[in-house]
TIDREN-690338 format. One record per atom (N, C-alpha, C): residue in one letter; z, x, y; residue number from 1; chain. Coordinates in Angstrom, 2 decimals, decimal comma. Layout:
# residues N
SITE   type        up      east     north   seq   mol
SITE      A         Z         X         Y   NUM     A
...
***
This chain:
# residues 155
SITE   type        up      east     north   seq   mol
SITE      X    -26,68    -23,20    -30,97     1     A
SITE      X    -25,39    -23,43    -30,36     1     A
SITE      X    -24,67    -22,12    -30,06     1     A
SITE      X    -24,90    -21,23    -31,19     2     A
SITE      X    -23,85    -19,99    -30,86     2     A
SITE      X    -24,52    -19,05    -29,66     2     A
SITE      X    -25,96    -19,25    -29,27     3     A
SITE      X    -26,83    -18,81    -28,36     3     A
SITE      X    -25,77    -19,38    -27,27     3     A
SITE      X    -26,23    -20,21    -26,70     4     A
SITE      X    -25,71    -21,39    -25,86     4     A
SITE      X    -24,13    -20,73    -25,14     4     A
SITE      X    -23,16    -20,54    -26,19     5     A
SITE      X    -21,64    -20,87    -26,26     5     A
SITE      X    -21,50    -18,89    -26,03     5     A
SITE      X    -22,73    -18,01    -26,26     6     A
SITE      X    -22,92    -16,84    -25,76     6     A
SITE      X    -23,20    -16,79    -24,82     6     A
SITE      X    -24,42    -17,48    -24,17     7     A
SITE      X    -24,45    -17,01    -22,74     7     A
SITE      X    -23,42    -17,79    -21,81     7     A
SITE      X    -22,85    -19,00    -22,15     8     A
SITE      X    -22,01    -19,23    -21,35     8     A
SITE      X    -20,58    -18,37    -21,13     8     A
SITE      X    -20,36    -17,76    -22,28     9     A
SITE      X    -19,26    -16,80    -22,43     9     A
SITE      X    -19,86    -15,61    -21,54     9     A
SITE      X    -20,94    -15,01    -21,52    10     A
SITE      X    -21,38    -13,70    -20,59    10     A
SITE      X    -21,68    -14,60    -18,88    10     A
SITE      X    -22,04    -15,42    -18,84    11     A
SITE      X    -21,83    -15,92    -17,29    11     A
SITE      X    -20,55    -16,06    -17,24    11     A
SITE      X    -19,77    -16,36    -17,72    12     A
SITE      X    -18,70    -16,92    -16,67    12     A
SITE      X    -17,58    -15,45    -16,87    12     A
SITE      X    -18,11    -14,53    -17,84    13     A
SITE      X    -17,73    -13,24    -17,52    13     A
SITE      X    -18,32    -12,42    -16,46    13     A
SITE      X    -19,22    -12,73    -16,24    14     A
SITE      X    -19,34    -11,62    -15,15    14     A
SITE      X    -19,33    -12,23    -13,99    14     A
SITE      X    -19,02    -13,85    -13,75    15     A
SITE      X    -18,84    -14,36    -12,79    15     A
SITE      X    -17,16    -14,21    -12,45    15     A
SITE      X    -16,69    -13,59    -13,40    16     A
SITE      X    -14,98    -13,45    -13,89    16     A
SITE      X    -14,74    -11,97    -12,67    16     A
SITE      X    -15,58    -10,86    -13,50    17     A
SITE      X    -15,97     -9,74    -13,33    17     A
SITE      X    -16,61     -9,40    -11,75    17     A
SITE      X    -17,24    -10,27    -11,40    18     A
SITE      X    -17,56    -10,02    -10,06    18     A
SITE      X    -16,60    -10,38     -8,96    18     A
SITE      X    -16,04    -11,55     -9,27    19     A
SITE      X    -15,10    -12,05     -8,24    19     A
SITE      X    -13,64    -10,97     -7,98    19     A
SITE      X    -13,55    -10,34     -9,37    20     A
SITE      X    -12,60     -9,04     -9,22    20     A
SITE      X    -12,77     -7,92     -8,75    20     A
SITE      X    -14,06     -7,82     -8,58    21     A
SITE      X    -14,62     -6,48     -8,01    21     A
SITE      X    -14,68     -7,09     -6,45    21     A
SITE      X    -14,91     -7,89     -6,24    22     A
SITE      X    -15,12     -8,40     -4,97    22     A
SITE      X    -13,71     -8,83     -4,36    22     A
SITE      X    -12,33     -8,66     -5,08    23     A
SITE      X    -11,01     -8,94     -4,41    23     A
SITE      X    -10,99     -7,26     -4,14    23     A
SITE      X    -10,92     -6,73     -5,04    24     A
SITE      X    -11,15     -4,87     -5,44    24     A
SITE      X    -11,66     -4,64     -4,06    24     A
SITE      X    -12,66     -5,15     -3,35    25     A
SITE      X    -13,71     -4,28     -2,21    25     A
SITE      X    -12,57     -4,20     -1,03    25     A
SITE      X    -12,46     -6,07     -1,40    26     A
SITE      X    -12,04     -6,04     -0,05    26     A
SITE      X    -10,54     -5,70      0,64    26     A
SITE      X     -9,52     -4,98     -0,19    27     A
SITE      X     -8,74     -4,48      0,37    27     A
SITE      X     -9,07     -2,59      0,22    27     A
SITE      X     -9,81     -2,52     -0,14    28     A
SITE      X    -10,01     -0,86     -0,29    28     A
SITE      X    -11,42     -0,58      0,63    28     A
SITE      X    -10,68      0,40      1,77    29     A
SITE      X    -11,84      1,13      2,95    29     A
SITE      X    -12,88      2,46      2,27    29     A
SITE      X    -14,12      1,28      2,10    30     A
SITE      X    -14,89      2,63      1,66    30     A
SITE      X    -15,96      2,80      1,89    30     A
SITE      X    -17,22      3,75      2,06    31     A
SITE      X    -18,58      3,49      2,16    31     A
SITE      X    -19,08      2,53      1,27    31     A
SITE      X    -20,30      2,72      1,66    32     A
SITE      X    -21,77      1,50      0,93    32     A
SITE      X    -21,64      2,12     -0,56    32     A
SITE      X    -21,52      3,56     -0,85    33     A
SITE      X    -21,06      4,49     -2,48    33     A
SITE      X    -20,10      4,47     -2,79    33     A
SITE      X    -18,99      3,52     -2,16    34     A
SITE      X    -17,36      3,54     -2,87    34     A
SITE      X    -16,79      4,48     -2,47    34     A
SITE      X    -17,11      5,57     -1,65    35     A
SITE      X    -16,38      7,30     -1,12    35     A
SITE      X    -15,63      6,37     -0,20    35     A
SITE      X    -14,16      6,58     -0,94    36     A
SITE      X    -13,22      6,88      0,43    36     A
SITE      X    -12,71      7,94      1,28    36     A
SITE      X    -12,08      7,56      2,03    37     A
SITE      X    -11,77      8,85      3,08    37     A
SITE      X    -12,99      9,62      3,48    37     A
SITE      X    -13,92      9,25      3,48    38     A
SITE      X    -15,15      9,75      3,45    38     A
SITE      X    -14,72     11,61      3,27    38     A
SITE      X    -14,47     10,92      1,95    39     A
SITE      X    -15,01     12,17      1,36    39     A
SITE      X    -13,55     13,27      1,24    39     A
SITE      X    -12,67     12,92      1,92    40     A
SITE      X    -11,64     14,30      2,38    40     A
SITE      X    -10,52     13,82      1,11    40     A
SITE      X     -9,68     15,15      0,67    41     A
SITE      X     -8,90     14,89     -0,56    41     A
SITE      X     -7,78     14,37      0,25    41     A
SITE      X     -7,37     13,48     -0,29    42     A
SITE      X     -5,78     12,86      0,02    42     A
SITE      X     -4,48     13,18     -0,35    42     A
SITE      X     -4,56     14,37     -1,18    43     A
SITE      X     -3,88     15,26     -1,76    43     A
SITE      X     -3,55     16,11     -0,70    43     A
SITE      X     -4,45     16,80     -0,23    44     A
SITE      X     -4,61     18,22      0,69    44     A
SITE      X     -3,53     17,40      2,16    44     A
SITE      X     -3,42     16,15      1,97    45     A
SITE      X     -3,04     15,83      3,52    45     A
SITE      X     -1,19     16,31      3,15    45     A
SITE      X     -1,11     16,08      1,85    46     A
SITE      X      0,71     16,29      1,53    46     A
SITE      X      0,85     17,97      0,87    46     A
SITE      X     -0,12     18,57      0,26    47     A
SITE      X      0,08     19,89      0,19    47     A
SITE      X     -0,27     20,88      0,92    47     A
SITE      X     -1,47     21,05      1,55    48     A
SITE      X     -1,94     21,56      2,63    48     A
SITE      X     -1,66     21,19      4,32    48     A
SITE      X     -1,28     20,01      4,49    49     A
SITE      X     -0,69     19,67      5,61    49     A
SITE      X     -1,96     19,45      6,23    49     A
SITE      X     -3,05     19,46      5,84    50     A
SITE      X     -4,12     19,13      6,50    50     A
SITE      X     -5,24     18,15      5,83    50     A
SITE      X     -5,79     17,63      6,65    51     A
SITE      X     -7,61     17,26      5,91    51     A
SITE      X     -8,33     18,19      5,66    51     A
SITE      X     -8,53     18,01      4,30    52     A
SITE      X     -9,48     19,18      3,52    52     A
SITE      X    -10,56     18,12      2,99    52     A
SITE      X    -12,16     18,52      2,95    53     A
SITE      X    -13,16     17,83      2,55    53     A
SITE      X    -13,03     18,21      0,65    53     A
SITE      X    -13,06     17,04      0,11    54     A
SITE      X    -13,13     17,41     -1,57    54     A
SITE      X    -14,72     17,69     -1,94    54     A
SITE      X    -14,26     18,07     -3,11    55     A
SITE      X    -15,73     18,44     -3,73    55     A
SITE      X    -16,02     17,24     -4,77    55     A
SITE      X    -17,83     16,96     -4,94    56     A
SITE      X    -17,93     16,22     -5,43    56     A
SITE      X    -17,49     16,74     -7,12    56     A
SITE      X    -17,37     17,47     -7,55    57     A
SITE      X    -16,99     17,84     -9,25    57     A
SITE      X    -15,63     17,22     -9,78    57     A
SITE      X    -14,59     16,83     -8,14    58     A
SITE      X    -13,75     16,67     -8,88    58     A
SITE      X    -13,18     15,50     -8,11    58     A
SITE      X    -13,57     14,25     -8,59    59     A
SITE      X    -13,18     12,74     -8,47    59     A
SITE      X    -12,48     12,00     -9,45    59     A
SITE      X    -11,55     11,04     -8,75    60     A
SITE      X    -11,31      9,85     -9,21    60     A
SITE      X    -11,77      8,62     -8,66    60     A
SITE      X    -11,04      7,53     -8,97    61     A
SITE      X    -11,16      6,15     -8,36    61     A
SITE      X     -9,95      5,57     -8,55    61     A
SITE      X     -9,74      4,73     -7,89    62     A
SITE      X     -8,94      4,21     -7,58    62     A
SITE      X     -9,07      2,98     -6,75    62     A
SITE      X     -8,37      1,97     -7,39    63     A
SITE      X     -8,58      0,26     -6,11    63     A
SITE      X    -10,30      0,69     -5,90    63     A
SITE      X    -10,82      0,87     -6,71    64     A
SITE      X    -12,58      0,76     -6,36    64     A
SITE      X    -12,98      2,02     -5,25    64     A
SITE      X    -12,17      2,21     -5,09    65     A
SITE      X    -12,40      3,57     -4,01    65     A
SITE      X    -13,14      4,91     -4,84    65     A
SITE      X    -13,91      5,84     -4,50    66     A
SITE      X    -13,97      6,98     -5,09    66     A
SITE      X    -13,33      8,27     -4,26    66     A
SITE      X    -12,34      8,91     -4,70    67     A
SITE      X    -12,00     10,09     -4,03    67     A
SITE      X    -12,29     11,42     -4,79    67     A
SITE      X    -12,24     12,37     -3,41    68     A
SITE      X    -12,82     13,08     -3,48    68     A
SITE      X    -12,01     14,50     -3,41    68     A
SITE      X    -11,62     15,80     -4,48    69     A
SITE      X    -10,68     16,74     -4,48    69     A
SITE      X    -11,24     17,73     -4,55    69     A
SITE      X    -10,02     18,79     -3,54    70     A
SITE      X    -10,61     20,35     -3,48    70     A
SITE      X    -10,67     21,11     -4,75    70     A
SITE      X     -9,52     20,58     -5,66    71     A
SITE      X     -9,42     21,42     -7,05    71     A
SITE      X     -9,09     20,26     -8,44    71     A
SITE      X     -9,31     20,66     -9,32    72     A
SITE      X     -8,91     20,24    -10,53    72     A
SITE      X     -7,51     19,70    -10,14    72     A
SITE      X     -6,44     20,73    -10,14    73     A
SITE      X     -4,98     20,02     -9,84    73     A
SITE      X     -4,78     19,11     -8,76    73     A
SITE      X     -5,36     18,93     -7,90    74     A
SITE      X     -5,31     18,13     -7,10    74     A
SITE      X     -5,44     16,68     -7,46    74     A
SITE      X     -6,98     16,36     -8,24    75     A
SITE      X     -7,32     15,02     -8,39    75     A
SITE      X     -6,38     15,11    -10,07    75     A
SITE      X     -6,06     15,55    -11,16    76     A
SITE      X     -4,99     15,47    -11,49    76     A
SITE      X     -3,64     15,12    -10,84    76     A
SITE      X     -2,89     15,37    -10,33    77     A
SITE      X     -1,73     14,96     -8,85    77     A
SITE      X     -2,47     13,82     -8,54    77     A
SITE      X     -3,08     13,03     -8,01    78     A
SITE      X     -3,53     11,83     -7,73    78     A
SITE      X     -3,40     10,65     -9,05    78     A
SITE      X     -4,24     11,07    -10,07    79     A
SITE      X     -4,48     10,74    -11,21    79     A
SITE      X     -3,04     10,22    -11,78    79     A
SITE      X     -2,04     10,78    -11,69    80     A
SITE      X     -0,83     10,80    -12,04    80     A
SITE      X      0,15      9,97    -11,31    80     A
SITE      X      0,20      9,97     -9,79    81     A
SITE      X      0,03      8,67     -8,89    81     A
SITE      X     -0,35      8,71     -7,61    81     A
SITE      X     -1,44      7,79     -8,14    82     A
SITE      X     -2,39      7,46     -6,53    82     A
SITE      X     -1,68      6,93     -5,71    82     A
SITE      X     -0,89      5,61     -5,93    83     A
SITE      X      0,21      5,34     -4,44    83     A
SITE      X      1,01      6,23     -4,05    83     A
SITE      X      1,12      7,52     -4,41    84     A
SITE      X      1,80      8,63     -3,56    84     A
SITE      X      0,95      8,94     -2,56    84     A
SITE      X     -0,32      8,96     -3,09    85     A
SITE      X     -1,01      9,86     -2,30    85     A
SITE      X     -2,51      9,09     -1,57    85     A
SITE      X     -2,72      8,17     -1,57    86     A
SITE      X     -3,90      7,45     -1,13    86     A
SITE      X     -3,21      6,71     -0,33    86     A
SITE      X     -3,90      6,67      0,72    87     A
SITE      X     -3,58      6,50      2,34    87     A
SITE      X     -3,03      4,80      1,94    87     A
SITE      X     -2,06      4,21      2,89    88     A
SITE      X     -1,52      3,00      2,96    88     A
SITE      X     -2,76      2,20      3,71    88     A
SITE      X     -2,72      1,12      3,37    89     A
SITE      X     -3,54     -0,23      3,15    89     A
SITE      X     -5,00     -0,38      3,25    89     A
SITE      X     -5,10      0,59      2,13    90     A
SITE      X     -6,15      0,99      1,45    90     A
SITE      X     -7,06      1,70      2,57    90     A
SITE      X     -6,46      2,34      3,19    91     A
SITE      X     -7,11      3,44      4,01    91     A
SITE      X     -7,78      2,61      5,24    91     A
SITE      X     -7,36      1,55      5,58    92     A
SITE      X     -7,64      1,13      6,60    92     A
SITE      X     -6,98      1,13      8,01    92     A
SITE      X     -7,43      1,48      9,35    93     A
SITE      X     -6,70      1,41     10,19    93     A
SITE      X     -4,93      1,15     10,46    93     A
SITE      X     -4,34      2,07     10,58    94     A
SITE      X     -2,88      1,68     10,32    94     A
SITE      X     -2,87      0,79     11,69    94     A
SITE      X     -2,82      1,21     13,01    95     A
SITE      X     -3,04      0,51     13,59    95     A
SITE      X     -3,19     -1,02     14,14    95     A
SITE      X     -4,64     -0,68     13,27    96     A
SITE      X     -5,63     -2,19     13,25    96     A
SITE      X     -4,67     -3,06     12,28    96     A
SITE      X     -4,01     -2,68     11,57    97     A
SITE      X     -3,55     -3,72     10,33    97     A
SITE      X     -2,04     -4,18     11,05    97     A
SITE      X     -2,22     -3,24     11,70    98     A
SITE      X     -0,35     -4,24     12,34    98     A
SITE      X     -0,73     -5,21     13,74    98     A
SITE      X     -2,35     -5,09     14,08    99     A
SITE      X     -2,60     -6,23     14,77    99     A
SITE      X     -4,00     -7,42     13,76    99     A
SITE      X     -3,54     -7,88     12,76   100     A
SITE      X     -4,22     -8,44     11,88   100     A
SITE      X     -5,80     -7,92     11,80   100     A
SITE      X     -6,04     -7,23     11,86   101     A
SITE      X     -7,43     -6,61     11,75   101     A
SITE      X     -7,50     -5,31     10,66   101     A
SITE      X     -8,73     -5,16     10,54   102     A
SITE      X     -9,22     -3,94      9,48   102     A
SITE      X    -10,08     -3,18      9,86   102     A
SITE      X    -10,02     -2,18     10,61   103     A
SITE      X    -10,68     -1,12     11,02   103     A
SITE      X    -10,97      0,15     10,40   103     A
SITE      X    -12,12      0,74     10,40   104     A
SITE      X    -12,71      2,18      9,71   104     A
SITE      X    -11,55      3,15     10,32   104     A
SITE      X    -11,62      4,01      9,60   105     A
SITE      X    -10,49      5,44     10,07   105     A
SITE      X    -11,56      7,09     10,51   105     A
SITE      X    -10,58      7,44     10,94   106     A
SITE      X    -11,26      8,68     10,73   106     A
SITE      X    -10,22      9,69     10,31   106     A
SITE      X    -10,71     10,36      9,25   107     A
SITE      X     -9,72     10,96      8,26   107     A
SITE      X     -8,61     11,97      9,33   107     A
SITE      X     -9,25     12,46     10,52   108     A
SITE      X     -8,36     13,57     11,31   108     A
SITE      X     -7,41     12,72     11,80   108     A
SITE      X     -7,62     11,63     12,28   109     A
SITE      X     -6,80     10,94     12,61   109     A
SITE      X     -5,19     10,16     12,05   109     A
SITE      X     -4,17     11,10     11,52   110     A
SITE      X     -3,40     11,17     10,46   110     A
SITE      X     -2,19     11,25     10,57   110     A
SITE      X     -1,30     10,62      9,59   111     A
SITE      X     -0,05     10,76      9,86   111     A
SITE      X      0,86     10,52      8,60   111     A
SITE      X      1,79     11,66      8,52   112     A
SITE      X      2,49     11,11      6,84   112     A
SITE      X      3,96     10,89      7,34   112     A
SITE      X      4,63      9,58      7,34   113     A
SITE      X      5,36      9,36      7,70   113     A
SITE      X      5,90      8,50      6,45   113     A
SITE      X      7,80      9,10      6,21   114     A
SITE      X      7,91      8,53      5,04   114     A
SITE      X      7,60      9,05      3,24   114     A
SITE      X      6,86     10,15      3,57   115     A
SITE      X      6,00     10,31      2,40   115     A
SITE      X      4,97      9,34      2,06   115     A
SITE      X      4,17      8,90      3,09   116     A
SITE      X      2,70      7,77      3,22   116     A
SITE      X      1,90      8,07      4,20   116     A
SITE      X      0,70      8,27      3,68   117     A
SITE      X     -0,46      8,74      4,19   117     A
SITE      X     -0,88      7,69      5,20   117     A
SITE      X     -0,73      7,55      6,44   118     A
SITE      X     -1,24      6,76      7,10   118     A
SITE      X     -2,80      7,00      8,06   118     A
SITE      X     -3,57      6,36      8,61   119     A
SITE      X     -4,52      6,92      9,29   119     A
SITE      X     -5,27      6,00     10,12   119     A
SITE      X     -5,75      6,60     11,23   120     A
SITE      X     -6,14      5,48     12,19   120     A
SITE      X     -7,53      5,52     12,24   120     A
SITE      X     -7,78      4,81     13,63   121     A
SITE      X     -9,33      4,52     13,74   121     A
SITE      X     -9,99      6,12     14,19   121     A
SITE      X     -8,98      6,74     14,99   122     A
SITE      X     -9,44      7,64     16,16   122     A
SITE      X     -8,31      8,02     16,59   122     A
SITE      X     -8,59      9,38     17,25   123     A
SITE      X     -7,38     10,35     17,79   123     A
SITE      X     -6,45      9,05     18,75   123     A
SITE      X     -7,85      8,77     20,13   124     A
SITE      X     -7,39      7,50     20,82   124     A
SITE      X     -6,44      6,26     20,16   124     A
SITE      X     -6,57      6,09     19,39   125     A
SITE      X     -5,62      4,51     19,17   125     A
SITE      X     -4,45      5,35     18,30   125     A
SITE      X     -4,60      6,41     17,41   126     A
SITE      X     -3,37      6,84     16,98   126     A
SITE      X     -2,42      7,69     17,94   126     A
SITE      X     -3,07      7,79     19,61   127     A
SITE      X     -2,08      8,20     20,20   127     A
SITE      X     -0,71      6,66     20,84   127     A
SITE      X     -1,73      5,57     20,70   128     A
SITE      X     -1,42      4,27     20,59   128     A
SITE      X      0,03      3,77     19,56   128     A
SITE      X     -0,73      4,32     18,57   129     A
SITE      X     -0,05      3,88     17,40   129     A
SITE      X      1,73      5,22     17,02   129     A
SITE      X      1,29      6,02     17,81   130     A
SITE      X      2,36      7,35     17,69   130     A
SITE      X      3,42      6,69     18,56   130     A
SITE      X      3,45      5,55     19,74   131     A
SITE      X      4,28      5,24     20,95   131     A
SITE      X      5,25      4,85     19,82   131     A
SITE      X      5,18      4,11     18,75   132     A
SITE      X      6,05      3,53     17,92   132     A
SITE      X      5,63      2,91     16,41   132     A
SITE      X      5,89      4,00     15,71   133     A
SITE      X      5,11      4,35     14,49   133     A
SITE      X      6,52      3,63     14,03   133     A
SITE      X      7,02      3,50     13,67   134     A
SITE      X      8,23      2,32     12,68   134     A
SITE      X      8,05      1,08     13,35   134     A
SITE      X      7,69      0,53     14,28   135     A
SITE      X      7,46     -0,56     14,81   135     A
SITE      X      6,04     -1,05     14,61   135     A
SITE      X      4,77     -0,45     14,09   136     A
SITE      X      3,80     -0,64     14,11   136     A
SITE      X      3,78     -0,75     12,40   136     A
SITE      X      4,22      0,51     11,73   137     A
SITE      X      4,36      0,34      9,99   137     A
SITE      X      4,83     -1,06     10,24   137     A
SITE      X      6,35     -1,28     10,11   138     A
SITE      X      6,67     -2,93     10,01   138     A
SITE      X      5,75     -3,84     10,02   138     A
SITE      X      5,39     -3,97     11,32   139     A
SITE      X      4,08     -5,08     11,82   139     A
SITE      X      3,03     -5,08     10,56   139     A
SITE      X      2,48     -3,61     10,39   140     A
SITE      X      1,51     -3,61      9,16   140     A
SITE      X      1,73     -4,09      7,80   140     A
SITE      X      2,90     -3,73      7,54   141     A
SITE      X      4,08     -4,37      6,19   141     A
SITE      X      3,38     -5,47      5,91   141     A
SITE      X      4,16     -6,90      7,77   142     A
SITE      X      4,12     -7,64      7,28   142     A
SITE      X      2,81     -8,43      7,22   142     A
SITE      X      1,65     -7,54      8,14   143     A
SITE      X      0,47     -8,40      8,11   143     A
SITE      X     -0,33     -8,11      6,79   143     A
SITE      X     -0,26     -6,74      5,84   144     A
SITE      X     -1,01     -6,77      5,11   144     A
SITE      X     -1,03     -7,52      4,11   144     A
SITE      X     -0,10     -8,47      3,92   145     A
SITE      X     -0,24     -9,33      2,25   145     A
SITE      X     -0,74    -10,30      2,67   145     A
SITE      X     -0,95    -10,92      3,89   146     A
SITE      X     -2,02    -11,67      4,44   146     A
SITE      X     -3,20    -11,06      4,59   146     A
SITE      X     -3,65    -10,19      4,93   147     A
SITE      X     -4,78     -9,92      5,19   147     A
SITE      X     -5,41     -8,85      4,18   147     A
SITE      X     -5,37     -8,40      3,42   148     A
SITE      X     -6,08     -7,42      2,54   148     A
SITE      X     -6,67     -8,16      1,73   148     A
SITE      X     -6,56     -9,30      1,17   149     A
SITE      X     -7,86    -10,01      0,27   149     A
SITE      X     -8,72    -10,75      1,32   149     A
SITE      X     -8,95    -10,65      2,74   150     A
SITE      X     -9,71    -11,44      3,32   150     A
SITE      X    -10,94    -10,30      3,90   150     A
SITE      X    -12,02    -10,53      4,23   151     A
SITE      X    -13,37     -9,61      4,41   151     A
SITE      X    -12,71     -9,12      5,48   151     A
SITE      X    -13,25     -8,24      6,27   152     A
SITE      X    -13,58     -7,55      6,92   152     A
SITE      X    -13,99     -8,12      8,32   152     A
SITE      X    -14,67     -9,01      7,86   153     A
SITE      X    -15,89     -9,37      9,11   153     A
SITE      X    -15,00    -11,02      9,51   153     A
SITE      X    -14,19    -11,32      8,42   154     A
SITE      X    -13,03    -12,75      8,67   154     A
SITE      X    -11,80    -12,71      9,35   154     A
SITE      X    -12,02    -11,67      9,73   155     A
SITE      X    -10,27    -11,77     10,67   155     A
SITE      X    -10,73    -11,39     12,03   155     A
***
């Protein structure tokens, strides 16, 4: 019996465990390895004013994401708080998310408005998204609590 009343306790934990990792995926933009921002520190976009590529020695995670920092103090400063500094809705298309969709970014493609890391698909749609960047945040506001627990491939 205590066999039994064990494995049912480890299935329906990791059936617990998976379904959280799997809410976890799907609002956080990341490769097939969990690297977000592919790869560039999210730090460097508010101290350096630029995209800087991190090094792999010095990571965190975050929302299932793995990021990636130029220095020790940096992913410390993150560590301390990531919603300062990890791109808004979970690094997905700012854009794309204020027309119910979820699109890949490309890290150059950037904008800190507010003190929030925003970022688009491409230079192209963030010249899109620059016509009216408080009118497009809003839109994103209100579409993301609808749409960040739904896949990717469902909207």
């Amino acid at each position: 019996m205590f066999k039994a009343t064990l494995k049912t306790l480890t299935a329906t934990t990791f059936l617990l465990a998976s379904s959280l990792t799997f809410a976890a995926d799907v609002d956080m933009n990341a490769d097939i390895n969990d690297l977000a921002i592919q790869g560039y520190d999210p730090v460097s976009y508010f101290t350096k004013l630029t995209p800087t590529k991190g090094n792999v020695n010095y990571t965190a995670t975050y929302k299932g994401g793995i990021y990636r920092f130029i220095t020790e103090e940096n992913r410390d400063l993150f560590r301390s708080n990531p919603t300062k500094y990890a791109p808004q809705f979970g690094g997905f298309c700012a854009f794309g998310v204020s027309m119910d969709k979820k699109f890949d970014t490309d890290p150059l493609a950037w904008k800190i408005v507010e003190d929030k890391l925003y970022l688009n698909l491409n230079k192209n749609v963030q010249k899109k998204w620059l016509t009216d960047v408080s009118g497009y945040v809003s839109a994103a506001n209100d579409s993301w609590g609808e749409i960040k627990n739904v896949a990717t491939d469902d909207l």
